[in-house]
C-alpha positions as CSV (number, residue, x, y, z in Angstrom):
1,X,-11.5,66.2,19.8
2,X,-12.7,69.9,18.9
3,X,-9.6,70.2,16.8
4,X,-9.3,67.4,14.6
5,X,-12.8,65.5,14.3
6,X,-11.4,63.0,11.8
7,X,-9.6,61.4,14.4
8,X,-12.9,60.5,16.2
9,X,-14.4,59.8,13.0
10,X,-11.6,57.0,11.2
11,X,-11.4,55.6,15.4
12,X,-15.4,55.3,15.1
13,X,-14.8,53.3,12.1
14,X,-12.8,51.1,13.2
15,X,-14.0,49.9,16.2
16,X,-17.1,49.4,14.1
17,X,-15.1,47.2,11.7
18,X,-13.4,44.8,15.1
19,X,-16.9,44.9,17.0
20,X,-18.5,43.7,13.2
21,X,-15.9,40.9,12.9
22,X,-16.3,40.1,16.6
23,X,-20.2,39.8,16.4
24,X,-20.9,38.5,12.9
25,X,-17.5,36.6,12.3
26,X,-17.6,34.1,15.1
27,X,-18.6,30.7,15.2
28,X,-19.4,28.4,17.8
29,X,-16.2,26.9,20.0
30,X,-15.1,23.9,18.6
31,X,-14.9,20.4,20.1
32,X,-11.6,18.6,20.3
33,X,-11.1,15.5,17.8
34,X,-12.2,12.5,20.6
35,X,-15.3,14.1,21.3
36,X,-15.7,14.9,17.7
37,X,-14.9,11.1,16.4
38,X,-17.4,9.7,19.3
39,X,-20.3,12.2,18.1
40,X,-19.7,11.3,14.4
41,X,-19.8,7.5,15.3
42,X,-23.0,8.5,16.7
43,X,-24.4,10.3,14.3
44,X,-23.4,8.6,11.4
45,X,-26.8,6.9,9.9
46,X,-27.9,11.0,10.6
47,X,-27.3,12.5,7.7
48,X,-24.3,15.0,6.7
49,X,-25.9,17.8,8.5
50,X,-25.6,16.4,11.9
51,X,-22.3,15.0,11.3
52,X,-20.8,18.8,10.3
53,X,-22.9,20.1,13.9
54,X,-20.5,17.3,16.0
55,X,-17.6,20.0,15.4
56,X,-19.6,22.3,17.7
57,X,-18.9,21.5,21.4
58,X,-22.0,22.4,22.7
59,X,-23.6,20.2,20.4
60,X,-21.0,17.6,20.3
61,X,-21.1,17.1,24.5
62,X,-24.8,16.7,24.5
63,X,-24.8,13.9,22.0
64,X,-21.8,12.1,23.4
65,X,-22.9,12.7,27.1
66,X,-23.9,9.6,29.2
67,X,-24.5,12.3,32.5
68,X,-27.5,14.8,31.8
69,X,-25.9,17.2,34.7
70,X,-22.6,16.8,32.9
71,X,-23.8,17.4,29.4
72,X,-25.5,20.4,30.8
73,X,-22.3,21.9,32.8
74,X,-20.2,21.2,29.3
75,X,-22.9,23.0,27.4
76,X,-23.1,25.6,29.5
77,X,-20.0,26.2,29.9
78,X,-18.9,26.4,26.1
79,X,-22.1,28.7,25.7
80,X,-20.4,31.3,28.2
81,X,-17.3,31.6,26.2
82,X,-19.6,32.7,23.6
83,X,-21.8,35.3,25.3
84,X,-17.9,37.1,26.2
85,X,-17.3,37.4,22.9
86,X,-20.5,38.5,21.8
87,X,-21.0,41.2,24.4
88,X,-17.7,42.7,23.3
89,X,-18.4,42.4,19.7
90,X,-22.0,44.7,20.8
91,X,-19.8,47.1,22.8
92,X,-17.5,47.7,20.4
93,X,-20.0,48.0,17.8
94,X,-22.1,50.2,20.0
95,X,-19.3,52.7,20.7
96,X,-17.9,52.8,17.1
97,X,-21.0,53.8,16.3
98,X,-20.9,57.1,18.7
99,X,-17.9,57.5,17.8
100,X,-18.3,57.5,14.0
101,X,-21.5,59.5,14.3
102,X,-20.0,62.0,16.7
103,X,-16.7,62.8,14.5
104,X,-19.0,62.8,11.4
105,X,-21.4,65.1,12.4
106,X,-18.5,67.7,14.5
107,X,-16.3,67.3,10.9
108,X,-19.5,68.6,8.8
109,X,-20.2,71.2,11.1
110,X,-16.7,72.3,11.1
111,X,-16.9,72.0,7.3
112,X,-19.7,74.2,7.3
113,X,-18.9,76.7,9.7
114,X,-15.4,77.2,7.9
């Protein structure tokens, strides 16, 4: 990457756009539309709040669960789904970031030096 640090630079920013959008664009996993209509009957006299939460699974499990074990394997298991994403939405931001830094600082010194 001596010869051309713009490369290193645009490739930075862009895996600092995708681990951005990975990180900070995500939402929670979404419940499918049984589990969402049992919550809502549930939650109905709860206010609009907790209706709009029942389209979380997590959320939407735990408050349609009758088990506490299984309520606590379904949580758990929609929360792993999100920690993947989130750990590759850090490592991409991570690496863009040495990345972008590193072609930066090599194009300014090139800049300088020619």
């Amino acid at each position: 990457m001596r010869k051309n640090p713009l490369v290193l630079l645009v490739v930075g920013v862009i895996l600092l756009i995708a681990g951005a959008l990975l990180t900070f664009g995500g939402t929670a996993p979404a419940a499918d539309a049984t589990t969402v209509a049992k919550c809502q009957e549930r939650m109905k006299d709860q206010g609009a709040e907790m209706l709009g939460r029942c389209k979380e699974s997590a959320f939407a499990t735990a408050m349609t669960a009758t088990d506490a074990n299984a309520a606590a394997r379904a949580i758990s298991a929609s929360k792993n789904s999100e920690i993947g994403g989130n750990s590759l939405g850090m490592f991409l931001l991570g690496l863009g970031l040495v990345l972008a830094m590193a072609g930066g600082l090599a194009w300014r010194k090139r800049a300088a030096t020619a």
